[in-house]
C-alpha positions as CSV (number, residue, x, y, z in Angstrom):
1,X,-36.4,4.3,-25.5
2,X,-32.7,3.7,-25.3
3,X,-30.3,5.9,-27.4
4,X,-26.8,6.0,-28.4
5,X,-23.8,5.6,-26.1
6,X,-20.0,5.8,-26.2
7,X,-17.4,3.6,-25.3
8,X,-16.1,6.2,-23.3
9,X,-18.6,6.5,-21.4
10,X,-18.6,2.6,-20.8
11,X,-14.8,3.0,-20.0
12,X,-15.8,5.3,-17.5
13,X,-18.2,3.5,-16.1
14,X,-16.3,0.4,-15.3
15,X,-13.8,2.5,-13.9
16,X,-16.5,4.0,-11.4
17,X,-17.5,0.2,-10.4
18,X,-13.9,-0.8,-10.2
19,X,-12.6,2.2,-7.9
20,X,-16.2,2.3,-5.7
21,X,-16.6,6.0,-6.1
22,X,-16.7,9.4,-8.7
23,X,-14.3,10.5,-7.2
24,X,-11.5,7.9,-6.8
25,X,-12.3,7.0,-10.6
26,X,-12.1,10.8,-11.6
27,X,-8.5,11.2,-9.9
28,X,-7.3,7.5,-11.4
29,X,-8.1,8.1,-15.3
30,X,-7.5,12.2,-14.7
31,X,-11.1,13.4,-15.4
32,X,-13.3,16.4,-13.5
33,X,-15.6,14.7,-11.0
34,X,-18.3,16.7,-12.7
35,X,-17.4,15.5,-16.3
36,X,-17.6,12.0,-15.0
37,X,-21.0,12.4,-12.9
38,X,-21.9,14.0,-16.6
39,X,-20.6,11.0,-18.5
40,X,-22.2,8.6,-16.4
41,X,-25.8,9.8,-16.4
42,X,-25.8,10.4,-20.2
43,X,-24.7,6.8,-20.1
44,X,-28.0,6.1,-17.9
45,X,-30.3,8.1,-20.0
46,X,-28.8,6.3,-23.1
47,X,-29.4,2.9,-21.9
48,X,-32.5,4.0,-20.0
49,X,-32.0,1.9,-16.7
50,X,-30.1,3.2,-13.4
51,X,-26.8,1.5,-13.0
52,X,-25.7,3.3,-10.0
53,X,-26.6,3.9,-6.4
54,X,-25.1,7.1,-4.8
55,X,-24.3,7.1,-1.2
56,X,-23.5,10.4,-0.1
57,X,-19.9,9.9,1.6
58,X,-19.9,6.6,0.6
59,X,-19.3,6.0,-3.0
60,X,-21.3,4.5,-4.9
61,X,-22.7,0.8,-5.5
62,X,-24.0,-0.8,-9.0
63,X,-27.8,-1.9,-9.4
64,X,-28.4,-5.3,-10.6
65,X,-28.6,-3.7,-14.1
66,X,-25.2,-2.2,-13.1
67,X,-23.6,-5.7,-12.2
68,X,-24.9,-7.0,-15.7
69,X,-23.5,-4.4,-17.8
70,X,-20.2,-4.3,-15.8
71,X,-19.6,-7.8,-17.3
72,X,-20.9,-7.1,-20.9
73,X,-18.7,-3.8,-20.9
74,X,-15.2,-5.5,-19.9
75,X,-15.8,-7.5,-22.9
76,X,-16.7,-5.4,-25.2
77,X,-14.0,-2.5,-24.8
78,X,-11.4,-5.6,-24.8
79,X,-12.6,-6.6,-28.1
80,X,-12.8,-3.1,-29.1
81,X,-9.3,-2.3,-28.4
82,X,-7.9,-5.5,-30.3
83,X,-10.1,-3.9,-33.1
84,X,-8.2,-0.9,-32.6
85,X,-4.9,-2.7,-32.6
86,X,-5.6,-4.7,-36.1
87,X,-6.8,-1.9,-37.7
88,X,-3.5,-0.1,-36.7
89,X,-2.0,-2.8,-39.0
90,X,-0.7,-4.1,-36.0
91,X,-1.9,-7.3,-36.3
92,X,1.6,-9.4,-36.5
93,X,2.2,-8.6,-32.8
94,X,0.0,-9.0,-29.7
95,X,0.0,-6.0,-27.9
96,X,-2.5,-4.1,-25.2
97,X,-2.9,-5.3,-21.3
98,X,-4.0,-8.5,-20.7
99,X,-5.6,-9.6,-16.9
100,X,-4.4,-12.5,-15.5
101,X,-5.6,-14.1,-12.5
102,X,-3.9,-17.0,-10.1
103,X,-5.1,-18.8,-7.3
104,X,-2.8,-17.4,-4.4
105,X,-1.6,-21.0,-3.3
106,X,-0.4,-21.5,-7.1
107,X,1.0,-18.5,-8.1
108,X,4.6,-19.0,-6.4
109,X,5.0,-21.6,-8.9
110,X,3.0,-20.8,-12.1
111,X,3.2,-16.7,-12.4
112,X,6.7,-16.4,-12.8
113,X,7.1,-19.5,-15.8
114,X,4.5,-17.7,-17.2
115,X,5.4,-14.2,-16.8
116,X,9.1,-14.9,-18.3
117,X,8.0,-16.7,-21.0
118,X,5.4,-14.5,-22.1
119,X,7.9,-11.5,-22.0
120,X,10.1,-13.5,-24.1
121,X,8.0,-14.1,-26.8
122,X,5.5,-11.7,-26.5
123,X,7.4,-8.3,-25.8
124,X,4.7,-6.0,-26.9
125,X,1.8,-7.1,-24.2
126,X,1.4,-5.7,-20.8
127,X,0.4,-8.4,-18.4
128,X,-1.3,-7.4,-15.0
129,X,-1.8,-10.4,-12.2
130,X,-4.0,-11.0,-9.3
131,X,-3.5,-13.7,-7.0
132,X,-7.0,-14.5,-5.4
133,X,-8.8,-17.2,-3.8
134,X,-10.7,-19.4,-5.5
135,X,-14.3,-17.6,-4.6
136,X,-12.9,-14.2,-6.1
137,X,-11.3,-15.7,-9.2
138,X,-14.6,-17.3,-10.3
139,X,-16.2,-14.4,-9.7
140,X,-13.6,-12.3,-11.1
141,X,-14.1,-14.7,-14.5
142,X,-17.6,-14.7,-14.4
143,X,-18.0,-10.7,-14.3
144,X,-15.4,-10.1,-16.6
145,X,-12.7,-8.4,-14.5
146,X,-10.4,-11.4,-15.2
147,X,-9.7,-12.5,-19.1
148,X,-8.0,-15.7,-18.2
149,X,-7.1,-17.6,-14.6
150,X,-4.8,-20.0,-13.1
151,X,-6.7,-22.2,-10.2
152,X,-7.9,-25.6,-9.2
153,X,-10.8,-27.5,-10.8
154,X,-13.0,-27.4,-7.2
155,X,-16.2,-25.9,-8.2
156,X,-18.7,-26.1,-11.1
157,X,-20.1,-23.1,-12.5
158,X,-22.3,-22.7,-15.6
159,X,-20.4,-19.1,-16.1
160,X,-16.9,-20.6,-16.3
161,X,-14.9,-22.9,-19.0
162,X,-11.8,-24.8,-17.7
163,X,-9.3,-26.5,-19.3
164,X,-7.1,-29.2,-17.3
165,X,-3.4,-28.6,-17.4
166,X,-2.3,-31.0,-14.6
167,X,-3.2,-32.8,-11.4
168,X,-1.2,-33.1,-7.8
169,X,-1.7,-35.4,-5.2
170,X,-2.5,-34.2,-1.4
171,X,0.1,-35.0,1.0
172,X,1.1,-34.5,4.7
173,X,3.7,-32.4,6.0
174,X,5.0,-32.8,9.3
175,X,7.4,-31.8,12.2
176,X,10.8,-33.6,11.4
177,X,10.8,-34.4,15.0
178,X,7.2,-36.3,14.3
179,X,6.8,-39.8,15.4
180,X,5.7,-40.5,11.9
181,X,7.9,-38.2,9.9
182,X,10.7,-41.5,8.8
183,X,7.6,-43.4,7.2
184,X,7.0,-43.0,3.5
185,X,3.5,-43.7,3.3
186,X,0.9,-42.4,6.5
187,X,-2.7,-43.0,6.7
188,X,-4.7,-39.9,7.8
189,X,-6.5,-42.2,10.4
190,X,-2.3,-42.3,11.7
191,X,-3.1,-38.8,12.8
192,X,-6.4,-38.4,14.4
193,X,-5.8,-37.4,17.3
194,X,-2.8,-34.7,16.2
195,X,-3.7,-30.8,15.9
196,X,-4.6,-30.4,12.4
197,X,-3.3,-26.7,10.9
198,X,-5.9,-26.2,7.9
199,X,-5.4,-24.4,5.0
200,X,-8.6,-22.3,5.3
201,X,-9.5,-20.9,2.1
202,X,-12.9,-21.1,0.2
203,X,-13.5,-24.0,-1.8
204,X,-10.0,-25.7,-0.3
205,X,-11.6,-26.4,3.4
206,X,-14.4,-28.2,2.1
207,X,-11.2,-30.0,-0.4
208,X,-9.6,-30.8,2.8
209,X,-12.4,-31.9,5.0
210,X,-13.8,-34.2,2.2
211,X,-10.5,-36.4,2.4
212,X,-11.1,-36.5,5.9
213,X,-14.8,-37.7,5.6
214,X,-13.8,-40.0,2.8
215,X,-12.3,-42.3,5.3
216,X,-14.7,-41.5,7.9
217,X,-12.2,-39.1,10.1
218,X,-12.9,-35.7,11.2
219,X,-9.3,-34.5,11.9
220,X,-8.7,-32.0,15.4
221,X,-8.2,-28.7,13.7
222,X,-6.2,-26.6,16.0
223,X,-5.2,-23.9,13.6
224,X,-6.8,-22.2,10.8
225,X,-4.9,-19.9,8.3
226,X,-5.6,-18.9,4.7
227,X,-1.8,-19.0,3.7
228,X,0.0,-22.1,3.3
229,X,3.5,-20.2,4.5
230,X,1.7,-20.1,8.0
231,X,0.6,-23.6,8.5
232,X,4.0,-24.9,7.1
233,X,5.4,-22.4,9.5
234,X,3.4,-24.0,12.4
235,X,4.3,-27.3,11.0
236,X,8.1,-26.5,11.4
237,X,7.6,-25.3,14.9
238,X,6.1,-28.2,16.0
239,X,2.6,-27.3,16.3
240,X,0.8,-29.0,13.9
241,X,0.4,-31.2,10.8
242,X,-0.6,-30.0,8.3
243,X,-2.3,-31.4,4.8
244,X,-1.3,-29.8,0.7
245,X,-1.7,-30.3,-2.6
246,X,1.1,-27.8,-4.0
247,X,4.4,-29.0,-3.1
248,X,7.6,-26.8,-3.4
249,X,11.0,-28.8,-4.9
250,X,12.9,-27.5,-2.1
251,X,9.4,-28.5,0.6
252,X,10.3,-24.8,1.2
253,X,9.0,-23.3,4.5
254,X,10.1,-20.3,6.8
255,X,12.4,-23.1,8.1
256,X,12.6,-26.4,5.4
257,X,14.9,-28.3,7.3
258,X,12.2,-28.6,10.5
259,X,9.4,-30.3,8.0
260,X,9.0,-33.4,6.2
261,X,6.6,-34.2,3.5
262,X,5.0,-37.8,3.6
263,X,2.5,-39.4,1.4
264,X,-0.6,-40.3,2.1
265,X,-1.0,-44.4,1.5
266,X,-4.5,-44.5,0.9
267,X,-6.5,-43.4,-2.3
268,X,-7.1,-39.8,-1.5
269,X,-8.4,-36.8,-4.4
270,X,-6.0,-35.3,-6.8
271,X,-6.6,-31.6,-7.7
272,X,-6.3,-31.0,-11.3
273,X,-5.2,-27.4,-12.0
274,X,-6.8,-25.8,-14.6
275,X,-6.9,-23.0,-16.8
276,X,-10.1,-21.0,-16.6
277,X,-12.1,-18.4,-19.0
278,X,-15.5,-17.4,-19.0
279,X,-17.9,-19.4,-20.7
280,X,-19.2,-18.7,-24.5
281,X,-16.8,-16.3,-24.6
282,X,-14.5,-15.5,-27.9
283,X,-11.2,-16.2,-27.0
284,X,-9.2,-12.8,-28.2
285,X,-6.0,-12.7,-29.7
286,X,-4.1,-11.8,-26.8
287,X,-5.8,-14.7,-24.5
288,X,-5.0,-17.4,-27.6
289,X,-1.3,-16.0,-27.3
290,X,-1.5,-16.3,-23.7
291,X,-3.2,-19.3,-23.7
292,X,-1.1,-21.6,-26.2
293,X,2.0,-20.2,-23.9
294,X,0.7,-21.6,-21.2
295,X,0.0,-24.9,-22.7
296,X,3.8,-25.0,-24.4
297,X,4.8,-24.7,-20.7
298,X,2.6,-27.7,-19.5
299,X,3.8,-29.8,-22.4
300,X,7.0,-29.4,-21.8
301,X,6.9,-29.9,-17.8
302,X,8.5,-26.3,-17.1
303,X,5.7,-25.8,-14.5
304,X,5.1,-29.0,-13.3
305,X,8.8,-28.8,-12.2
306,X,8.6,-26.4,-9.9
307,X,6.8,-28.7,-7.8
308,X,8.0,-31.6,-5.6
309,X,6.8,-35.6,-6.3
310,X,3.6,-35.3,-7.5
């Protein structure tokens, strides 16, 4: 039969998961590797069900049982510490940490608006970022590591809620020196047969290649790279085209004055960007403060405007 448990115990557990072993955990939240081990089987005992595998020199790894309560735990010591905080009488200001995840393609332009303006007006919380690809952020919502996320709307998953904020249109980026690079509108059948540098990220390759197949193309990918620095960097050398979604005001690149952003004339998919929390999941004071921040932004075009013509 299960017994009692601790939060503490829970807080040490998820801080096992997160660091992959007893003893990296141990050193990070300044605990005796055998007080932990201690913690962490009374934790087991309490529950009744392993959550841990050892592997002697090799950390440790959760149990399915493990990967469930990981989830359940992140939420419930969140909501216990803005218990903590209210009954502290500190309800009138939001305080604690608060995770925040962005796509990495996004957060050039989104994590700074936000970070400023939620220092401004809310001095008292701690924000901590992580800028992911899309795979890790949903899985980083749907596990609980991340309380609120920044991404695009490119997969459906029963674990996640999303919220559209705004959409932007792909578009083409070529070599100034491009035969096509004076034209204001291209076709992507206009470049067929030029090397294609692909943004190759989860979710965004299959974006890409799906505009491709839309109008029956399959482009000649020559380069592949999971940051869009490096394909506009091959695009300014002369390499490469390259296709986008997120658009800089300044079509900024390790050389802007070599590229030239061109739209694409036919109908081709938007991407909205969304905002993304797990599903059936209370919203908690500090992700309503950061979420109506993040709205107030969007409303009054202060992150829209960091991007070019969309």
């Amino acid at each position: 039969m299960a017994g009692t448990y601790t939060l503490r115990q829970l807080e040490y557990f998820v801080a096992v998961a997160e660091a992959g072993s007893v003893t990296a955990a141990a050193q990070q939240i300044h605990l005796s590797q055998s007080a932990l081990s201690t913690a962490l089987a009374e934790l087991e005992r309490a529950l009744d069900v392993q959550l841990l595998l050892r592997h002697h020199a090799r950390g440790v790894s959760l149990t399915p049982a493990g990967e469930q309560l990981l989830t359940g735990s992140r939420r419930l010591l969140r909501e216990a510490a803005e218990l903590a905080d209210e009954a502290r009488g500190l309800g009138k200001d939001v305080t604690g940490t608060f995770h925040l995840a962005c796509f990495g393609v996004l957060a050039p332009y989104v994590l700074p608006e936000v970070l400023a303006a939620v220092a401004a007006r809310l001095p008292m919380l701690e924000v901590t970022t992580s800028e992911v690809d899309l795979a890790e952020l949903v899985e980083g919502i749907g596990n609980g590591r991340f309380e609120l996320a920044i991404g695009y709307d490119l997969t459906s998953d029963p674990r996640l809620e999303t919220t559209r904020l705004y959409s932007l249109r792909p578009y083409v980026l070529l070599p100034r020196t491009h035969r096509l690079a004076g034209r204001k509108r291209i076709k992507l059948a206009d470049l067929a047969d030029d090397p294609l540098a692909l943004l190759d990220l989860p979710y965004s390759r299959e974006y890409f290649a799906g505009l491709f197949q839309a109008v029956g193309l399959h482009p000649t990918i020559r380069y592949r790279s999971t940051s869009t620095e490096t394909c506009r960097a091959l695009v300014a050398r002369g390499l490469a085209y390259t296709v986008l979604n997120a658009r800089p005001r300044d079509d900024g690149s390790l050389d802007h004055q070599a590229v030239v952003p061109v739209a694409i004339s036919h109908e081709a998919a938007s991407l909205d960007v969304v905002l993304i929390k797990a599903a059936g999941v209370r919203p908690t004071r500090r992700m309503s403060a950061v979420r109506e921040i993040v709205d107030d932004l969007v409303a009054t075009g202060s992150i829209a405007s960091m991007f070019g013509d969309n």
